[in-house]
N, C-alpha and C positions, 0 to 999 in steps of 0.2 A: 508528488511535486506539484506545488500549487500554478494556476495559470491564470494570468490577469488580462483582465481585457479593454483596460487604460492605461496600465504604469507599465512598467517593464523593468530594467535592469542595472545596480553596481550593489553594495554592502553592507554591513553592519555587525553589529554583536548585539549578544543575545545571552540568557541562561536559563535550566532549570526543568526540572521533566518528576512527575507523579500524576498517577491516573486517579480519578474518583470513582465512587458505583459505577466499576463492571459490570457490564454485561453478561451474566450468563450464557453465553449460548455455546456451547462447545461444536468443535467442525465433526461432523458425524463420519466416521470411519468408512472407506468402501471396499470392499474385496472386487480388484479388478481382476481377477482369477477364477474362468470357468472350471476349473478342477475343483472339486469336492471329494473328500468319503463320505459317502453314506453309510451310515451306519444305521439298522434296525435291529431292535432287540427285541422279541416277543418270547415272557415267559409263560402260555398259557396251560392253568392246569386242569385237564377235563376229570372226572368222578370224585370220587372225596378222599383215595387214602394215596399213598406214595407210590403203590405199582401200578395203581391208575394212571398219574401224571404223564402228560406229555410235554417235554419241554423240547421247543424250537432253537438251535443255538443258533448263537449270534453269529450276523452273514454280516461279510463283509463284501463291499462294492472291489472287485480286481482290477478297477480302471486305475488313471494316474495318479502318483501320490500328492498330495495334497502340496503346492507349493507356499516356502516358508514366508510371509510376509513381515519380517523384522519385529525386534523388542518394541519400537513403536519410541515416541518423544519421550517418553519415562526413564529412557536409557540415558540419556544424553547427560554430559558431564556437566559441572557447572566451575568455571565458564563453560560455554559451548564449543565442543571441539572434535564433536562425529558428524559426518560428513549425512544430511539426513536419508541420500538412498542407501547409506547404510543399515538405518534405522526403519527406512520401512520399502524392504525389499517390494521387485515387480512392480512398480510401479503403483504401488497399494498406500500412494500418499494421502492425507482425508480429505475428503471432501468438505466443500465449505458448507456456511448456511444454506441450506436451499428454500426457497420462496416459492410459493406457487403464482402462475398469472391471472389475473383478475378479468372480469365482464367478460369484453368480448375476445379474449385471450382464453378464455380458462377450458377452452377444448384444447388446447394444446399440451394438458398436463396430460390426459390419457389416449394423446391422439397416437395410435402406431407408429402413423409417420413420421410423425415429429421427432419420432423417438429414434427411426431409422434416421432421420437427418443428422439427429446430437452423436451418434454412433461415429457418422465422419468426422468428427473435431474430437475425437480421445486423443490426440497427441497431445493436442495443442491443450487439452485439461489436465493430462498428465505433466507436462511444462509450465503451467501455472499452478498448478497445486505443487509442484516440487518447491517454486517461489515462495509462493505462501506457507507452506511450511517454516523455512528456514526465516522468513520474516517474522511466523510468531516464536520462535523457539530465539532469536537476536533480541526483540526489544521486550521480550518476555523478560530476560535475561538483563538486559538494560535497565528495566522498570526498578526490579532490584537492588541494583545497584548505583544508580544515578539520584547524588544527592547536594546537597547545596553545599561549598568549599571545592568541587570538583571545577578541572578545567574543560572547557567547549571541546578544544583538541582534546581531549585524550578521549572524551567521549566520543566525538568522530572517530579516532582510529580504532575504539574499541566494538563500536557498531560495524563499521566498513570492514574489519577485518575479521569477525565475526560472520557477517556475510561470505566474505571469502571462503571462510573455512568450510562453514557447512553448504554451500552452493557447490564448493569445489570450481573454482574459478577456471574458466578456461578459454582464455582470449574472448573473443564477442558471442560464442557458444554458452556464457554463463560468466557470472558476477552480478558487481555490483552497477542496479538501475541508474542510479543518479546522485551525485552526493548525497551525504547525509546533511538534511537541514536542520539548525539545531536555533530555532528563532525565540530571542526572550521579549515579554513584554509588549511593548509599542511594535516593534518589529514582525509583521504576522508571517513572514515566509522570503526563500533566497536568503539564508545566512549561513554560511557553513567557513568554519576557521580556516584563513590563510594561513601561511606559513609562517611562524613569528607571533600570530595572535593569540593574545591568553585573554581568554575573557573566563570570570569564577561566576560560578552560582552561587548566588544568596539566598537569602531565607524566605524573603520574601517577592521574588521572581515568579515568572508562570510562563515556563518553555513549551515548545512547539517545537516536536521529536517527527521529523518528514525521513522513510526507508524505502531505498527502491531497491527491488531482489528483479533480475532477468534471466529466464532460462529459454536459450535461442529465439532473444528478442521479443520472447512474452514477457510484459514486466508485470510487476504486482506494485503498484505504490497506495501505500496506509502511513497514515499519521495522528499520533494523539499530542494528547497536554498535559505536562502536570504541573503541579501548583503544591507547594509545600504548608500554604498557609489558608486554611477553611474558609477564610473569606471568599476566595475567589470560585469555593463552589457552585454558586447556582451561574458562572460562567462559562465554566464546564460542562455541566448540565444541559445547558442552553447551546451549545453549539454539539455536543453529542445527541440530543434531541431531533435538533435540526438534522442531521447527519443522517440519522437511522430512516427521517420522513424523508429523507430524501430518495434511500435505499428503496422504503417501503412503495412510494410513488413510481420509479422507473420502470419500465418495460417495453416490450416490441410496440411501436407506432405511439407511444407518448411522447405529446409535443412538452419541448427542452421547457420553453416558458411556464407551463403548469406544472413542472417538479420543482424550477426556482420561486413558485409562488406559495408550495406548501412549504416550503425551508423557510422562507421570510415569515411565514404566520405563524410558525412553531415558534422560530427565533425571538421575533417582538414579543412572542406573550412572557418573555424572564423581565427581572431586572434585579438589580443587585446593588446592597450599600456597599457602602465604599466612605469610611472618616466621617460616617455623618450623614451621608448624602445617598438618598437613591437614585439611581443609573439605568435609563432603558436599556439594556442590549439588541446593541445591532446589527443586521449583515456586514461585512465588509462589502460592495456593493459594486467596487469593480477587483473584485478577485472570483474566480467561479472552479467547478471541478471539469470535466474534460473527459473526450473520447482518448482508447491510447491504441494505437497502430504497432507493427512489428518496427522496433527499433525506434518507436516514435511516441515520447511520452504525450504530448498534446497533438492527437490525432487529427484535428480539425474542427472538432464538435465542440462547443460549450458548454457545460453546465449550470447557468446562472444560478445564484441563491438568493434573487430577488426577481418578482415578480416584470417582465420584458416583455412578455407577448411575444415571446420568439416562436413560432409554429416549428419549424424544426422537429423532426422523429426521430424516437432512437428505433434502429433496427435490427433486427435477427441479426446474431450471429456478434453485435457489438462488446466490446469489451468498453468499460468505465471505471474512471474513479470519481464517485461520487464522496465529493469533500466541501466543507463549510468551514467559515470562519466570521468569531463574535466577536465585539468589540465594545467596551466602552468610552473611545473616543467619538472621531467624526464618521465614521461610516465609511473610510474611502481612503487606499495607501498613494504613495507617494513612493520617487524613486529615493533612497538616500546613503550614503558611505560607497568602500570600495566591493568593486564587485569582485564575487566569488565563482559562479554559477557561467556554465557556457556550454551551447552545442552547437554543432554543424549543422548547414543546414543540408538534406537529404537530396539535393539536386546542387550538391559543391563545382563549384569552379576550381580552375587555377586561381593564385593570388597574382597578383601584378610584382609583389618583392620575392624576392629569394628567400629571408626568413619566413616568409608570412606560408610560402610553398612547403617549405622545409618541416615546421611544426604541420601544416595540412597533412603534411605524411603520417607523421607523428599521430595526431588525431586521429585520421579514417582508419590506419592498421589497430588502434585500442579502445577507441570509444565507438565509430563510425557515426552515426546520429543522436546515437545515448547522451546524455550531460554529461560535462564532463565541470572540473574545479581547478584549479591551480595545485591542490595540494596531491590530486592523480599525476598534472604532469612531474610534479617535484619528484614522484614516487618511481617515476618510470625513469628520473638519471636525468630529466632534461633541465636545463638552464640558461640562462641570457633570453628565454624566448618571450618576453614581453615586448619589444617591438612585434614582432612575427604576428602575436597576439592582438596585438591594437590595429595592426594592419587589415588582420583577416575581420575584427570589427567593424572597423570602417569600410572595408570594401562588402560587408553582407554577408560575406561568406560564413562567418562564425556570429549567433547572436548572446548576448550581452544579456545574462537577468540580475540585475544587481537587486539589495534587499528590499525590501519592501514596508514602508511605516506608517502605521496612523500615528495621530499627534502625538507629542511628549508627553510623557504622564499615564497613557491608556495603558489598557492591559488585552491582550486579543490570543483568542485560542484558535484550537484548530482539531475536527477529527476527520476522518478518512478511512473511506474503501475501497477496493477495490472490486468488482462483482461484472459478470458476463452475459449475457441473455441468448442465454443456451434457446434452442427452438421447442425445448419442450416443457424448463423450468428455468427461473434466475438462481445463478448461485453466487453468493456474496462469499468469494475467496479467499479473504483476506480477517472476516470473522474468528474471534478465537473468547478466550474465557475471559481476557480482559478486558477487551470491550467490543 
């Protein structure tokens, strides 16, 4: 979920989702399971005829039997509908990209300690790599399927519920991060179908597909683009470009300003025709990616993807989603339509009205700080609560991101990871074989 650092919040519509040149990089498998058999075979044979021979049989290790770590993502039905610690028992979900750390970091890839440090945070990897999982085996699954004539809504329900299924949803213990953002065109981010809205994908659209997966408040949020029509590839290009420098630049005690300044040098060197006409592409300039806390999608941190001179470090142990967004309009969104998109804020008050209290309840027992949309509370039986709604806007308590747009006419993409900076290596999460 994207986070701006001049516009903010109501709605719009949007369509349309295909990826370009994937990425190869597939998430490298881990056996978190100190159980092994060992097995040695040694058939050695000493003199030269057969009553010479001495053959050693094959020993086997008497310790514990080797625990089963599931059929793995291969298994999973299409649609998707095993739940993934089914699919990969003990906790033996994959690991994401790992990066090594550079200059004055790059003792920490074979420091002991470091290693004892990362040892304390296996939960909390085993909790995001369960997220990341089921994130790529959903819009894996979506990619497939999401095509122009398709309505916004169904695709949200069919991502969101998707989630559901393979997270195995369980009150604020696990679900879904934050709406699904389903933003076309002009509209770079904050669009997800109200209740009653149909907006279709056409042929020549170029949507922005935003997934958040949580498991006990670790969330994973990644977002790609797709485009049905080849023109709009070297805009894709260019904002996954940008993405990856961005990925590739982060780590412990790197100021925020120097990762926003290699995202802007990668981004400016595209441009793309368009009727005729060539088109620099540009940052979006006040839209950035973000630190993410327990239960808190924009942790405090910014990401810029232009050049700020923010000093700002990221530091051990942080979690990110490093995300960009290109454009070929003006460089910069604006607030525009109704909004969709809403969260509490993490030190909530009372509301001053009886509605505005009454949905607060509502709220903290099912989202608590997570984002939430109008079409979660439709989901959960509630109704009439749009007073309550405006109330708890107005008084702060609930904030408001309505969609987000550069000019009419533009076209703007959007990619995203998600990635941690473990103390002894980065590992980008949220990496899978499509991009």
């Amino acid at each position: 979920m994207s986070s701006a650092t001049e516009a903010a919040a109501p709605e719009a519509q949007l369509a349309s989702l295909s990826i370009s040149d994937p990425i190869s990089t597939k998430p490298q498998a881990v056996d978190n399971n100190n159980d092994s058999d060992s097995e040695a075979e040694t058939n050695t044979v000493e003199g030269g005829d057969a009553s010479g021979a001495q053959k050693k049989k094959k020993k086997k290790n008497k310790g514990k039997k080797k625990k089963s770590k599931g059929p793995g993502a291969s298994a999973q039905t299409s649609p998707p509908s095993i739940p993934v610690s089914q699919l990969f028992l003990n906790n033996s979900y994959p690991v994401g990209e790992l990066q090594e750390y550079r200059d004055d970091n790059l003792f920490r890839t074979t420091s002991e300690e470091m290693r004892a440090k990362d040892r304390l945070n296996e939960k909390q990897l085993f909790d995001l790599r369960r997220a990341a999982e089921v994130h790529r085996e959903v819009r894996q699954y979506a990619q497939s399927v999401i095509r122009p004539g398709m309505d916004l809504a169904d695709i949200a329900e069919l991502i969101e519920n998707g989630t559901r299924t393979l997270v195995q949803e369980q009150g604020m213990a696990a679900g879904v991060g934050f709406p699904t953002g389903l933003s076309l065109n002009s509209c770079a981010a904050h669009y997800t179908p109200n209740k009653g809205d149909h907006v279709i994908i056409q042929q020549d659209d170029v949507l922005k597909v935003d997934i958040g997966v949580q498991v006990n408040g670790n969330i994973v949020d990644s977002a790609f683009t797709m485009a049905w029509n080849d023109r709009y590839k070297p805009l894709l290009d260019a904002v996954k470009d940008a993405t990856n420098t961005g990925i590739r630049e982060a780590g412990i005690d790197v100021r925020l300003g120097d990762v926003g300044a290699a995202i802007q040098e990668v981004m400016e060197s595209y441009e793309i025709e368009l009727d005729g006409k060539v088109i620099p592409i540009k940052p979006l300039r006040n839209l950035c990616g973000h630190n993410i806390g327990p239960y808190v999608i924009h942790g405090g941190k910014s990401v810029p993807i232009v050049a700020n001179g923010d000093p700002t470090r990221m530091e051990e142990g942080e979690l990110f989603a490093i995300e960009t967004f290109g454009t070929t309009g003006k460089g910069t969104v604006f607030d525009k339509g109704i909004c969709s998109h809403y969260s509490r804020t993490v030190d909530a008050r009372r509301s001053q009205s009886a509605s505005g209290n009454k949905l607060l309840g509502v709220i903290g027992k099912n989202f608590g700080s997570l984002p939430f949309c109008r079409r979660f509370l439709d989901r959960l039986g509630e109704s009439h609560y749009y007073l309550g709604l405006k109330s708890l806007v107005d008084e702060g308590i609930v904030t408001a991101y309505p969609p987000l747009w550069d000019v009419e006419g533009s076209y703007t993409a959007q990619f995203e990871h998600t990635l941690i900076l473990r103390p002894n290596i980065k590992e980008v999460l949220s990496r899978g074989d499509d991009f």
